[in-house]
FIDRENTI-472318 format. One record per residue (C-alpha): x, y, z; chain. Coordinates in Angstrom, 2 decimals, padded with zeros to 5 digits. Layout:
BEGIN
+---------+---------+---------+--------+
|    east |   north |      up | chaine |
+---------+---------+---------+--------+
|       X |       Y |       Z |      A |
...
+---------+---------+---------+--------+
REM end
This chain:
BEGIN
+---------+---------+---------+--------+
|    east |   north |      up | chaine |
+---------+---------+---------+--------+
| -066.03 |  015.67 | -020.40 |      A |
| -063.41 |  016.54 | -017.74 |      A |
| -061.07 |  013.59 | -016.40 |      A |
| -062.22 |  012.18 | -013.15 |      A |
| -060.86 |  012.27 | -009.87 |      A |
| -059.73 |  009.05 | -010.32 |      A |
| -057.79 |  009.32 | -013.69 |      A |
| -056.37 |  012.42 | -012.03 |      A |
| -055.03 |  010.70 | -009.18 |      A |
| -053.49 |  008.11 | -011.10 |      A |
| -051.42 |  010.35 | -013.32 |      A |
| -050.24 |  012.21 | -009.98 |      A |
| -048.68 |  008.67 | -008.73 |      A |
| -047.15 |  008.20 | -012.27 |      A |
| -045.28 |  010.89 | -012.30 |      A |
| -043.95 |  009.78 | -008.92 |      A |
| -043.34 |  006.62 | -009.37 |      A |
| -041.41 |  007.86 | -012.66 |      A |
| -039.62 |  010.13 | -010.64 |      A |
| -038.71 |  007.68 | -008.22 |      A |
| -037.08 |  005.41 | -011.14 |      A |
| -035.04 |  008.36 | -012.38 |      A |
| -033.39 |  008.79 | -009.15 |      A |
| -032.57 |  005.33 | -008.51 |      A |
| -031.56 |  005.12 | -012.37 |      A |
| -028.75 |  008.55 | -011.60 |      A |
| -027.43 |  008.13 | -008.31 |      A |
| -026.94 |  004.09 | -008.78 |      A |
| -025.21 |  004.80 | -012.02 |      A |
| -023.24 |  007.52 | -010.16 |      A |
| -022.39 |  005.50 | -007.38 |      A |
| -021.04 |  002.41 | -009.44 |      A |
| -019.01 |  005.05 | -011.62 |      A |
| -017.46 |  006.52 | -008.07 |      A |
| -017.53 |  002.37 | -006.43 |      A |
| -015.63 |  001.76 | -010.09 |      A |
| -013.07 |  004.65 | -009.46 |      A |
| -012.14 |  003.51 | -006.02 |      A |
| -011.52 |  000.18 | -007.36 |      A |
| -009.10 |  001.30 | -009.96 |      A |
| -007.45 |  003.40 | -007.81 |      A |
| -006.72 |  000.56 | -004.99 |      A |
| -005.60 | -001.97 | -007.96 |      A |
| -002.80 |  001.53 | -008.98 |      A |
| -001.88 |  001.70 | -005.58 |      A |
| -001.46 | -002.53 | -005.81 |      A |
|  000.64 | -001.96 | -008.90 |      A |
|  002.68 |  000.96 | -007.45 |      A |
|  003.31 | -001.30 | -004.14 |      A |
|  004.62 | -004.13 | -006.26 |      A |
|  007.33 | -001.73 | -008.17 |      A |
|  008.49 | -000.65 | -004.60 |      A |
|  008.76 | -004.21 | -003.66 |      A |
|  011.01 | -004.69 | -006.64 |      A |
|  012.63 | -001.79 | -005.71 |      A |
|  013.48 | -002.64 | -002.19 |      A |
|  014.76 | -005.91 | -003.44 |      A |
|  017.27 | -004.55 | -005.48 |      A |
|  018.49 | -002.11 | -003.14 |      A |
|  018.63 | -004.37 | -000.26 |      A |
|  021.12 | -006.80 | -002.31 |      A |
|  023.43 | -003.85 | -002.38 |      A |
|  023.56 | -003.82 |  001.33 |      A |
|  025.29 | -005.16 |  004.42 |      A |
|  023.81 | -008.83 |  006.10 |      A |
|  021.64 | -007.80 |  008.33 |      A |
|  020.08 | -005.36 |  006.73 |      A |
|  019.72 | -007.21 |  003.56 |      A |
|  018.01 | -009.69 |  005.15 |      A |
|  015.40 | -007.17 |  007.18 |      A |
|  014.59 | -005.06 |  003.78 |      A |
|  014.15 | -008.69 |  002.19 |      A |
|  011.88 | -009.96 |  004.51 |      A |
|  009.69 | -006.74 |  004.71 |      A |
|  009.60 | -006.24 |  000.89 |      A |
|  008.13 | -009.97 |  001.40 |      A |
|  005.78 | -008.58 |  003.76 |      A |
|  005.21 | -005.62 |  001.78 |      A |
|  004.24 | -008.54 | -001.37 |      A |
|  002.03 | -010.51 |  000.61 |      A |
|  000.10 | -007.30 |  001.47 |      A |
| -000.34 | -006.58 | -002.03 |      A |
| -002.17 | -010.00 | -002.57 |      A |
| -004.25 | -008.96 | -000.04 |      A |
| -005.48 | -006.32 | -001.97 |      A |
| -005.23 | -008.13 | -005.27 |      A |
| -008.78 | -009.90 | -003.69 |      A |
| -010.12 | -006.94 | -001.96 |      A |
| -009.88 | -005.47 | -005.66 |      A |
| -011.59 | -008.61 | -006.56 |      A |
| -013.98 | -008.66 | -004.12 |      A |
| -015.44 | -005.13 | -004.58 |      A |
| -016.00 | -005.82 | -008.37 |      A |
| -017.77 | -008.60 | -007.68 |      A |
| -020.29 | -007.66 | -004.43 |      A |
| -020.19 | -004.16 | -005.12 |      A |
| -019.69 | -002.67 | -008.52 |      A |
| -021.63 | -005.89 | -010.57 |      A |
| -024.71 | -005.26 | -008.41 |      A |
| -024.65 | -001.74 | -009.35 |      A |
| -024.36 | -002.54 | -012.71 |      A |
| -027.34 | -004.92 | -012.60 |      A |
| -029.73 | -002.13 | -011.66 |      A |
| -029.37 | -000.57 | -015.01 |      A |
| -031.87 | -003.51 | -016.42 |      A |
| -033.64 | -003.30 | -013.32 |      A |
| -034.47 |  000.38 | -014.15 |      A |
| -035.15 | -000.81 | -017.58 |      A |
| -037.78 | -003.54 | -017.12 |      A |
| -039.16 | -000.37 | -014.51 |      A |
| -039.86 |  001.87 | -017.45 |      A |
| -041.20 | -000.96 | -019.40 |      A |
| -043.68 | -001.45 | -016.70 |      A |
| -044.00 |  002.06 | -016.46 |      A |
| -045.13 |  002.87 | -020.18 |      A |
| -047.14 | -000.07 | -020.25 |      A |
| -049.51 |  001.63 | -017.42 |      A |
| -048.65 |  004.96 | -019.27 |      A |
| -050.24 |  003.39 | -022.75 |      A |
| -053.44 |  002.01 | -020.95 |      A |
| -053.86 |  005.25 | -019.47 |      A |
| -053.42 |  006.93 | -022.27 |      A |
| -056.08 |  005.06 | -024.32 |      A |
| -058.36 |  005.26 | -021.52 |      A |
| -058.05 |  009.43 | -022.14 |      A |
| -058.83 |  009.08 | -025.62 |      A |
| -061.79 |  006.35 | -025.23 |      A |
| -062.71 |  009.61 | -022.68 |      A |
| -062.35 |  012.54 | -025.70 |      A |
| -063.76 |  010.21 | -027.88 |      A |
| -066.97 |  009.90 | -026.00 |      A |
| -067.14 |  014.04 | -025.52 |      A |
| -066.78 |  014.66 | -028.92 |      A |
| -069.96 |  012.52 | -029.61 |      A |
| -071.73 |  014.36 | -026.91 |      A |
| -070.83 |  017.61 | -028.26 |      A |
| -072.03 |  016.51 | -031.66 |      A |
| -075.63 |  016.73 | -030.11 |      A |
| -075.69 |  017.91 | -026.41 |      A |
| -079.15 |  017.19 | -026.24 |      A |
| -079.64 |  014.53 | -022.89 |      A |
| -079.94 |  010.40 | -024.14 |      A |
| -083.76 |  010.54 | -024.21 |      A |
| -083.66 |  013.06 | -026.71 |      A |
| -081.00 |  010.91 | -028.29 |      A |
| -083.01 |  007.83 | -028.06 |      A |
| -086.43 |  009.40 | -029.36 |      A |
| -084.66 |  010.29 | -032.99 |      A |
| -084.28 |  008.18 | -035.75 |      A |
| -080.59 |  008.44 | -035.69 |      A |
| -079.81 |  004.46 | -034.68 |      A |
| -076.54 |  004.86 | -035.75 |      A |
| -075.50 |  007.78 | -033.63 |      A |
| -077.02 |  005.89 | -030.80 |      A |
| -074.59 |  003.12 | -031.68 |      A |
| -072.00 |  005.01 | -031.62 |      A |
| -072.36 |  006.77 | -028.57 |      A |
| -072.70 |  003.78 | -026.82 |      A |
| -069.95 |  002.24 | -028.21 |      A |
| -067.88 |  004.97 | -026.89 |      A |
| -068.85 |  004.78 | -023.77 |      A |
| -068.01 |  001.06 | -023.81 |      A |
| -064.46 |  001.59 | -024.98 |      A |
| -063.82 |  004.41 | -022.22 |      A |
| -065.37 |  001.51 | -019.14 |      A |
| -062.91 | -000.80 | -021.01 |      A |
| -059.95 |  002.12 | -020.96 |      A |
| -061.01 |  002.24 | -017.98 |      A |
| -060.39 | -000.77 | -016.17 |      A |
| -057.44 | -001.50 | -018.21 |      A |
| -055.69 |  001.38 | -016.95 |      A |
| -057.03 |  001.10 | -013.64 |      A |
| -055.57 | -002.78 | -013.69 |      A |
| -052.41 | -001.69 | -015.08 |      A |
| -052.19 |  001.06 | -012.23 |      A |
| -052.42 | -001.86 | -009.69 |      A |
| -049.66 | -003.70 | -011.41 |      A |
| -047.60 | -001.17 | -011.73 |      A |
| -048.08 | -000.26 | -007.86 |      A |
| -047.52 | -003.70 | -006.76 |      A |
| -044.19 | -003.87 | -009.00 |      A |
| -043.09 | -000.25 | -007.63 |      A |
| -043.51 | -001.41 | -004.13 |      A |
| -041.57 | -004.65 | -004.62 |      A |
| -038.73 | -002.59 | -006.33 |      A |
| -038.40 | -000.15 | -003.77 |      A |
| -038.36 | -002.70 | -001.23 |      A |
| -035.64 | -004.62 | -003.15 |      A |
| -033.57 | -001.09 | -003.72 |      A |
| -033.67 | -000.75 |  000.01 |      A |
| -032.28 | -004.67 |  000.68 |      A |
| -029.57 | -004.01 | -002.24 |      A |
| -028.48 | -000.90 | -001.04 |      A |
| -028.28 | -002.59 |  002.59 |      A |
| -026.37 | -005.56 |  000.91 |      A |
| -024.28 | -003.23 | -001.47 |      A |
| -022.84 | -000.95 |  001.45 |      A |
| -022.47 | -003.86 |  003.76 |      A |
| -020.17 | -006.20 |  001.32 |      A |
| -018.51 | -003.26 |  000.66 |      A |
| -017.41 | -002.86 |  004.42 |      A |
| -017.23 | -006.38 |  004.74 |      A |
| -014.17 | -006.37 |  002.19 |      A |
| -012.65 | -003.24 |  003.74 |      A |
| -012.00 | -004.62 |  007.27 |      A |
| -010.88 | -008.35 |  005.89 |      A |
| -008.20 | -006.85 |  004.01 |      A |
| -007.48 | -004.23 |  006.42 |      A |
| -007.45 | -006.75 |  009.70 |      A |
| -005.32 | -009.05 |  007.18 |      A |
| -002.66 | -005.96 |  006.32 |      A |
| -002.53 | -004.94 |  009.94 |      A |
| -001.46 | -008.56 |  011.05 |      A |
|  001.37 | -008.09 |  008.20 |      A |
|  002.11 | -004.53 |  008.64 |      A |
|  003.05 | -005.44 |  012.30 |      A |
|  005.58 | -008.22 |  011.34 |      A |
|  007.15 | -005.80 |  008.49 |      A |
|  007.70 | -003.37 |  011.11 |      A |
|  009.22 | -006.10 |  013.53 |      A |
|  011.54 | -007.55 |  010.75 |      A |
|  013.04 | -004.21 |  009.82 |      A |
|  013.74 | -003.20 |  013.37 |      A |
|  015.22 | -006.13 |  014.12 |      A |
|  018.14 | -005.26 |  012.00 |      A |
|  021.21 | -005.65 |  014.21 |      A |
|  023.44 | -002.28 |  013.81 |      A |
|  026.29 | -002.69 |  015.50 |      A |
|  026.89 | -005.44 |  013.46 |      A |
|  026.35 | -004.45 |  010.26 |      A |
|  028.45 | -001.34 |  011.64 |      A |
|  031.52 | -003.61 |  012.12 |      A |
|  030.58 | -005.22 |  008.33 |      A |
|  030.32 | -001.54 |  006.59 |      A |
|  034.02 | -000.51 |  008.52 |      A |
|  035.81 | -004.00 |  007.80 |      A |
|  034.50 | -003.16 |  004.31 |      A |
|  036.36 |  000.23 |  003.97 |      A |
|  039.68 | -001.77 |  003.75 |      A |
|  040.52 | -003.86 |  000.78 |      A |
|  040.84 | -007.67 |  001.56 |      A |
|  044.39 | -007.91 |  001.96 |      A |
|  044.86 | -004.83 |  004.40 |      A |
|  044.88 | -006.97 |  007.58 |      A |
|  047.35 | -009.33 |  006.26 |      A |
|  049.53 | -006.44 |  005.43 |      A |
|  049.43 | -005.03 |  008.38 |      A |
|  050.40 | -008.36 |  010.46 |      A |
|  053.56 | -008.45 |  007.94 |      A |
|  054.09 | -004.57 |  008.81 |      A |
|  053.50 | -005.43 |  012.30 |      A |
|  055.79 | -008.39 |  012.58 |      A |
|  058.38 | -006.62 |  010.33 |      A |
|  058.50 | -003.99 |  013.46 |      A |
|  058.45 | -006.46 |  016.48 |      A |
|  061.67 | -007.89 |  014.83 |      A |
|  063.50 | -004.63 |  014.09 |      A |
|  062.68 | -003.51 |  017.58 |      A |
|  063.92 | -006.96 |  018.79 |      A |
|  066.85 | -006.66 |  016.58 |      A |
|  067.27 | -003.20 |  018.05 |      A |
|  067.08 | -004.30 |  021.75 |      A |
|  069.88 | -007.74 |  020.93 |      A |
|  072.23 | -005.14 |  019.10 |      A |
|  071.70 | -002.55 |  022.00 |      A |
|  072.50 | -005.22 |  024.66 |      A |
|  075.75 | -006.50 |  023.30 |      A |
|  076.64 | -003.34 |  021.83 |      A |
|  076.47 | -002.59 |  026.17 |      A |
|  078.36 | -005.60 |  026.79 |      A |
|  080.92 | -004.68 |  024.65 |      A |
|  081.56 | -001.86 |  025.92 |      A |
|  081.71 | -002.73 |  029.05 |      A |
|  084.30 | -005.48 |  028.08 |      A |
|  085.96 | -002.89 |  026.82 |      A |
|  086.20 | -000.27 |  029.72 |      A |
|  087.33 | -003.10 |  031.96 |      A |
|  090.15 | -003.80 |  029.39 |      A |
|  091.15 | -000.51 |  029.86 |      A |
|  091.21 |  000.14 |  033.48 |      A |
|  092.97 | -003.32 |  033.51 |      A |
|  095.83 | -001.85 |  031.29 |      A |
|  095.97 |  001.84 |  033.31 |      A |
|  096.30 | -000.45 |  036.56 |      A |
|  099.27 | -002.39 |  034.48 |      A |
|  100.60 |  000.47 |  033.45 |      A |
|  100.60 |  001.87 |  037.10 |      A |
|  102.03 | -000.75 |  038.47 |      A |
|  104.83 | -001.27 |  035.57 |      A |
|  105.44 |  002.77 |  036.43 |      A |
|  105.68 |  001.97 |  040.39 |      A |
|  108.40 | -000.77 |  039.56 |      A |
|  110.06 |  001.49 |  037.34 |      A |
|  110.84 |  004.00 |  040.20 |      A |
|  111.63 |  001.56 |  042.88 |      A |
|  114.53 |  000.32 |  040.05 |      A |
|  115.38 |  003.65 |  040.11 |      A |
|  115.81 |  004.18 |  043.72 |      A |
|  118.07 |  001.26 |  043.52 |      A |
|  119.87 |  002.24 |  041.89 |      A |
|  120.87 |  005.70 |  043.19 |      A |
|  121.46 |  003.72 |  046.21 |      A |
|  124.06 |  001.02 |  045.13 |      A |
|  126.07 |  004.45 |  043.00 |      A |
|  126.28 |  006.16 |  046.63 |      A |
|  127.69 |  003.12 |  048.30 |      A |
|  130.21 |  002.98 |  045.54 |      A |
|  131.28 |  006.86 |  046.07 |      A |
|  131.39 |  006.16 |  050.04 |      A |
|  133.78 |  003.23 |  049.27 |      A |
|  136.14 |  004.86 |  046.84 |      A |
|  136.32 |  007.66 |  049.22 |      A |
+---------+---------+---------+--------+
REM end
């Protein structure tokens, strides 16, 4: 006895259905290992983002005011950002990757469902065999059957046919099960997937429309940074503390000698001066002491002549 239409049928949507639960089973398994990677790679990239925080903190005590205070507030930035992602980490394990997870019992209880149709099915083809063989053992038609003596063979045959109607219907009300809980768990695989891919968006944007907000002020602090006067700070700082006092002394130490210069060059002026009217006081003295002299002189000569003229 061949299988029926029927029984053929049913094995046909069996296999399908058990296809169907082996493809949900590898690409939802793949997907939460890939969901699973990204996760651990955005909670490295957290962890990598808090040692250049550190970082920038160290560095930015080693510099001038301004900019200290601009790398300080955008490593703070920088910090808050990484909290940020500290919950979209969060997040994602908990709406994405755990619902993944989840469908490996799903699948499960699916293939428990699945080989309970499978068994019924499977008893129902042996009720079936069963039932041949005892034809084949006389392949006369059921009168002929009937008109021997044989009760028990009767009994027999009957009670395989009995078995296979029971077969039957069990397999053919395990079918229906099983179709009613393979329609309900594709329509649920659909609405998780929906679900799944949505949350995971979801927690993208919030923590990217939350870093964008903080990004923009960590850009603002660090170009607010004043130059020229941290430019003035870095060149005051290539003298040592006591250079400008130094230089005042130095300074002051000239203004004097040049002072000093200027007195000394004034009276030394004067002095002279003095002096070069001394001595055109003493050549006009001396002149006039010489003009006397000679008009003596003259005298003189004169009074000796009148003395000759009166001897004579």
């Amino acid at each position: 006895m061949s299988r029926t239409p029927d029984a053929r049928a049913r094995d046909g949507q069996t296999r399908k259905i058990q296809e169907n639960i082996t493809n949900v089973e590898k690409h939802f398994g793949e997907m939460c290992q890939m969901f699973a990677a990204y996760v651990r790679k955005t909670a490295r990239l957290r962890d990598k983002a808090d040692v250049l925080v550190r970082e920038i903190n160290v560095y930015a005590d080693t510099e001038t005011p301004n900019l200290k205070r601009g790398m300080k507030q955008f490593a703070d930035h920088l910090a808050k950002i990484q909290d940020y992602r500290q919950a979209e980490v969060e997040r994602l394990e908990a709406k994405v990757i755990e619902p993944l997870k989840s469908y490996g019992a799903v699948v499960k209880r699916k293939r428990e469902d699945l080989k309970t149709t499978q068994s019924a099915r499977d008893r129902e083809a042996k009720q079936m065999a069963q039932l041949e063989r005892t034809r084949q053992r006389n392949p006369s038609d059921r009168q002929i059957i009937v008109s021997l003596p044989c009760f028990a063979f009767i009994l027999q045959f009957y009670d395989a046919e009995s078995e296979l109607q029971r077969a039957t219907m069990d397999a053919t009300r395990t079918t229906r099960q099983l179709e009613e809980t393979i329609d309900e768990f594709e329509k649920q695989k659909i609405r998780d997937i929906k679900k799944i891919f949505g949350e995971f968006v979801t927690v993208e944007m919030s923590f990217h429309a939350k870093a964008l907000e903080v990004y923009t002020l960590a850009y603002q602090s660090i170009q607010n940074v004043d130059e020229e006067e941290d430019l003035e700070v870095f060149r005051s700082s290539l003298h040592p503390p006591d250079y400008q006092s130094r230089l005042d002394i130095v300074r002051a130490n000239s203004k004097t000698s040049l002072d000093r210069t200027g007195s000394f060059l004034s009276t030394s002026g004067t002095l002279q001066q003095q002096r070069a009217s001394s001595r055109l006081t003493r050549r006009e003295e001396e002149e006039e002491d010489d003009e006397e002299d000679e008009d003596e002189s003259e005298e003189e000569e004169d009074d000796e002549d009148e003395d000759t003229d009166d001897r004579n």
